[in-house]
N, C-alpha and C positions, 0 to 999 in steps of 0.2 A: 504494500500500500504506500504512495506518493506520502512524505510530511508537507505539513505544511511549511509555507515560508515563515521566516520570523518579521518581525514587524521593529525594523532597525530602524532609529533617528539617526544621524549624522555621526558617521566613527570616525575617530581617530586610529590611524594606523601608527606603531611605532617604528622609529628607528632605529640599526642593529646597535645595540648596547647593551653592557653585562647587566645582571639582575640579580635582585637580593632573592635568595630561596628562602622559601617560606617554610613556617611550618605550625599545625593546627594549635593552638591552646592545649598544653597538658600538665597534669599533675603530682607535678615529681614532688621529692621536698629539698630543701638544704639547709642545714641548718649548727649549732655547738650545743653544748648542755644547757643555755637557757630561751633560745629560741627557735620553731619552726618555722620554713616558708615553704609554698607551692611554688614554681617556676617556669617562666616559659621565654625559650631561649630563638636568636633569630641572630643570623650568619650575615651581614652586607657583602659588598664586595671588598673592601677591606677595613670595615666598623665591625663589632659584636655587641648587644645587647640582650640583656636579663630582664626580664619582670619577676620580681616577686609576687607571692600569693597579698600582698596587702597594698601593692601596686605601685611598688617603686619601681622607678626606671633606672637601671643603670646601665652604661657605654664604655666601649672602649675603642682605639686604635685610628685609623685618620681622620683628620678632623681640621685638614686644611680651609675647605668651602663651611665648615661649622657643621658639618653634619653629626656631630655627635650631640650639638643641641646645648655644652654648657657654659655658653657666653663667648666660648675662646675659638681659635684657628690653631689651637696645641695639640700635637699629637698625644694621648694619651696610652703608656703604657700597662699603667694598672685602670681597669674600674671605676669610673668617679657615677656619683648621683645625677641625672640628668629633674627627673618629676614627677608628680606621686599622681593615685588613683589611675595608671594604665593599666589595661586589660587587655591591649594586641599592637603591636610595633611590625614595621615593614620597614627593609633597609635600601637603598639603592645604591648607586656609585657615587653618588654625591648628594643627595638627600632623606631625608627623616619621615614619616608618618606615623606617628601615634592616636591609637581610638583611645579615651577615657572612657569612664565608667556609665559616667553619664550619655553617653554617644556621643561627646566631640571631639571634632579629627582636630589634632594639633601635625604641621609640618615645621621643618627647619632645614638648612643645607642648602644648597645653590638650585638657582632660582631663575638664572638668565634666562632660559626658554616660557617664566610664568608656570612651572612644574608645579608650584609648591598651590597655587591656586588661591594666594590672595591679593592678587590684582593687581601685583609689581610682578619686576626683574631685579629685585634686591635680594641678593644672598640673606637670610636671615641665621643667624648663630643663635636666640631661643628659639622655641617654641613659640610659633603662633596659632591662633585659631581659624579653622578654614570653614568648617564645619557643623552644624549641634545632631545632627543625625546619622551618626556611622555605625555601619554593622560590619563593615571590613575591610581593607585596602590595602593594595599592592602595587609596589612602585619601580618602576626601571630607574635608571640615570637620567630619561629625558622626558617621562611621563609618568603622570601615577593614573590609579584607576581606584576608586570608593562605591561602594556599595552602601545604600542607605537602609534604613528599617525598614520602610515599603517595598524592599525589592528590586531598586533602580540601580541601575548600573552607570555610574559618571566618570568620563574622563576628562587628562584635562593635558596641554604640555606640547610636545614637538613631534609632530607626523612624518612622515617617511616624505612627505611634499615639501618639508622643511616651513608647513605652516603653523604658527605660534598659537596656540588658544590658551587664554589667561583666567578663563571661565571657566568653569563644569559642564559640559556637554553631554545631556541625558544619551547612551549608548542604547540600550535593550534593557526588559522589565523581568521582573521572576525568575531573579539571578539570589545564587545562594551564597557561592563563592566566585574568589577571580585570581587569576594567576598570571603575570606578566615577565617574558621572558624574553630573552633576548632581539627579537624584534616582531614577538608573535604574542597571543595573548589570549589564553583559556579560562571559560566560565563555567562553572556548572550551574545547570536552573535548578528552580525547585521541584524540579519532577528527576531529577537528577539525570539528565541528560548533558551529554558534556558538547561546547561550541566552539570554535576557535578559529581568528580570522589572525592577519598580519603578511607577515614574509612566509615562505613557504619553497624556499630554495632547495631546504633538504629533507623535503617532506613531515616537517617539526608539525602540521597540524593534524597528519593524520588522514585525510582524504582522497589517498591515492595520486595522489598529483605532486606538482612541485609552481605552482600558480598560486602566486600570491590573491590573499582573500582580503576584500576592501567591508567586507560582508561576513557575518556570521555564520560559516556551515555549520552541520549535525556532523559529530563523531561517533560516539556510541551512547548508549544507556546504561543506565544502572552501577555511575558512577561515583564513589563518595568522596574522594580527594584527588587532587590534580595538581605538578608540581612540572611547573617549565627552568627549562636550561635554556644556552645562548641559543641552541639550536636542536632541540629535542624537547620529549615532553614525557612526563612519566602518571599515569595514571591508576589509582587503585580502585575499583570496583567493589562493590558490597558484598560479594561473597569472598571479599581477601585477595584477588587475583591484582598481581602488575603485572600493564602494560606498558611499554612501551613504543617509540617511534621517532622519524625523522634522525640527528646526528651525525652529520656532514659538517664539516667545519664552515661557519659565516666568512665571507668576503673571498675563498678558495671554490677549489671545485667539490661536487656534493659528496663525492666519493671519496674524498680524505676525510676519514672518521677519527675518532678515537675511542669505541668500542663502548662511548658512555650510555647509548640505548639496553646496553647488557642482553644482545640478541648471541653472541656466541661468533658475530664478524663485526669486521670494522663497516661494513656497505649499509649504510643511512637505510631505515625502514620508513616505508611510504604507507603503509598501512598501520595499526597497532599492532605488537606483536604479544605473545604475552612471555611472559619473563620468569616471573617469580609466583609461588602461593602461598598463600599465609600471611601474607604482609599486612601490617597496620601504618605503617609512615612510609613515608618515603621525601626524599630531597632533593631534587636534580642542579648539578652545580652545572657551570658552564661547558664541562667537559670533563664530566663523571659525577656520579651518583649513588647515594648512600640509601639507603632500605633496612628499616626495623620487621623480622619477624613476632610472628604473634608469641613464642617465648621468647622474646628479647634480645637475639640474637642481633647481631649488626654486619651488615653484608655490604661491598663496595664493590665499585667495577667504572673502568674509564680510563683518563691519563692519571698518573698518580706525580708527575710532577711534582714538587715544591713538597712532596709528603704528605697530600693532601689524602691517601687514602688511608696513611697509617699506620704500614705495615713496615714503615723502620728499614732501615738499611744492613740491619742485621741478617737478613731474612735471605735464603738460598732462592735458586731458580728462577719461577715468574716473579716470582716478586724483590729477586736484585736490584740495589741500587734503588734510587729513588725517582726514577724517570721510565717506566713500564709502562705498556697498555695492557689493561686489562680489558680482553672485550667479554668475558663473563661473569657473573658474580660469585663472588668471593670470602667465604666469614671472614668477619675482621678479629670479632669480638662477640662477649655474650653481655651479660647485663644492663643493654642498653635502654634507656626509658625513649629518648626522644632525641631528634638530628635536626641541623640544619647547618646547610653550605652555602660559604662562602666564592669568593674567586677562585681563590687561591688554597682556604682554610677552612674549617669544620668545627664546630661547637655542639658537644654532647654531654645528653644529663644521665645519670645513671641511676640505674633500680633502687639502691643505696643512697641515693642524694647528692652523691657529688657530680662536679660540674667539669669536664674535660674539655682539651682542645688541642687541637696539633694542625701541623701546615707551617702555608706561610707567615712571616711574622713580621715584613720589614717596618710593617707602620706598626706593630704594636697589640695586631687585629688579637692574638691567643691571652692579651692581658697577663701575663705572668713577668711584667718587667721587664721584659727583654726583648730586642729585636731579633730574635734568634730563631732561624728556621725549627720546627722540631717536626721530626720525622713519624714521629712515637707520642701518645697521647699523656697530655700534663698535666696538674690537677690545678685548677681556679678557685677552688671552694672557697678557701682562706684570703685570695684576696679578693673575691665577692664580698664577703662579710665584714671585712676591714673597710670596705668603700660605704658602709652605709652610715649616715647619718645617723647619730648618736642623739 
């Protein structure tokens, strides 16, 4: 049976740029002998930020354009306080979005394209208010995209036309989630049907094709989480199943991969493939991707460059050295609660409450004081807890 069309107002399509991986609200804890917190962790492209369960914000690592939100253009190596009562952060390549409790979207970080959506091209270094109705947001380097209470989907920032919108431009309705990736950009509705328009060079949407969409197609059904990379997309479905697709390297030819769809080749997939079972998270970084099983298991696969998958230079055979592709997945680790990736870097919480991170480190992103690549995962916990406000 034909679907129907969807009923699109004016989209912004994005341009190719890295993006902050997301990842859903969860309930870990961290905590010392006199206090507990819940947390939910989120990777930029080289920023990291924590929410606590009581909803402080904390940041770390570049913070040239002020994207970390705390007055300054210092790079930060340990954790500092950013602002309290958040409930969901999104990171990009140079700017901020924060929902509060109440539903308002606070941004910060650079702005020249009118990203941040309050009616300049001023870099802003706090938090401003864009917003009083958010239910979720996700940001590239040159656009963000906000989801309100009613189910509308807005975007706002710099199209692939190089034309500037400094306004919220209502996209599609009976949107649940949204996910913005390298220069493509997937929704899932409320009926849980997953959509996705943008670039489509290396088949990152899913549709068979490689035709870029200025328009919203249907992917599949019966989708509950959706996690784009620069050039790929990774999707979990309700009965546990990843897929993935597309993964062809941007601005090269489609067939230079780095094996980050986790299909078992480097050759970009045009359709979804499926990957993995059992999954409950998943993260797609720009060029590899991390995945939580349903016993907590932690699985990578991609370029593992800079150490981003974790497996240390100790390590014999495929995983020698620190610059491998892996084009299948691979345990990392077990007790993992929750993922999310960076460009370069990875930030994970564990069953037990602590707070890890490994990769790259030049700006500072792994928070452990030092600008020091680590190959092997580090603990944060400690100076999480030292960064809060007394």
């Amino acid at each position: 049976m034909a679907r129907k069309s969807l009923v699109v107002l004016p989209i912004i399509t994005l341009i190719l740029a890295l993006m902050a991986a997301c990842v859903p609200l969860s309930s870990h804890q961290i905590g010392d002998d006199d206090a507990v917190w819940d947390i939910c962790i989120e990777a930029g492209v080289f920023t990291s930020f924590v929410i606590l369960c009581d909803g402080r914000l904390l940041g770390w690592g570049r913070n040239q354009l002020g994207q970390l939100g705390d007055g300054t253009t210092i790079d930060r190596i340990y954790p500092v306080w950013i602002m309290d009562d958040v409930i969901a952060v999104s990171a990009g390549g140079g700017l901020t979005m924060a929902i509060k409790a109440d539903g308002s979207l606070w941004a910060w970080g650079y702005n020249r394209n009118g990203q941040l959506g309050d009616g300049t091209k001023t870099d802003r270094h706090y938090p401003v208010q864009i917003k009083n109705d958010a239910m979720a947001v996700s940001v590239s380097s040159q656009s963000s995209f906000v989801i309100t209470t009613d189910g509308l989907l807005w975007g706002i920032g710099l199209g692939n036309d190089s034309v500037q919108q400094q306004e919220h431009i209502l996209i599609v309705d009976n949107v649940s989630y949204v996910s913005v990736g390298g220069g493509h950009v997937m929704v899932i509705k409320t009926d849980n049907s997953l959509w996705g328009w943008g670039f489509n060079n290396t088949g990152q949407l899913g549709d068979g094709t490689t035709e870029d969409r200025n328009t919203p197609v249907w992917i599949m059904d019966d989708v509950a989480y959706v996690s784009t990379g620069a050039s790929h997309t990774m999707a979990i479905k309700k009965d546990g199943s990843l897929w993935g697709w597309g993964g062809g390297q941007p601005r090269a030819h489609m067939y230079e991969s780095f094996g980050q769809v986790g299909s078992g080749t480097q050759a970009p997939q045009l359709y979804p493939t499926l990957i993995l079972d059992d999954v409950v998270k998943v993260s797609a970084g720009p060029f590899y991707t991390m995945a939580i099983k349903i016993d907590n298991s932690l699985w990578g696969w991609g370029h593992s460059d800079s150490g981003r998958l974790g497996f240390g230079e100790s390590q014999s055979g495929l995983f020698a050295g620190h610059n491998s592709i892996v084009a299948s997945p691979e345990k990392i680790m077990d007790s993992v609660a929750a993922i999310s990736t960076g460009s370069n870097h990875v930030i994970a919480t564990m069953t037990d409450g602590r707070i890890l991170a490994w990769g790259s480190n030049m700006d500072g992103q792994l928070g452990d004081g030092t600008t020091r690549r680590r190959n092997q995962p580090v603990n944060l916990t400690n100076n999480i807890l030292s960064a809060l406000p007394q």
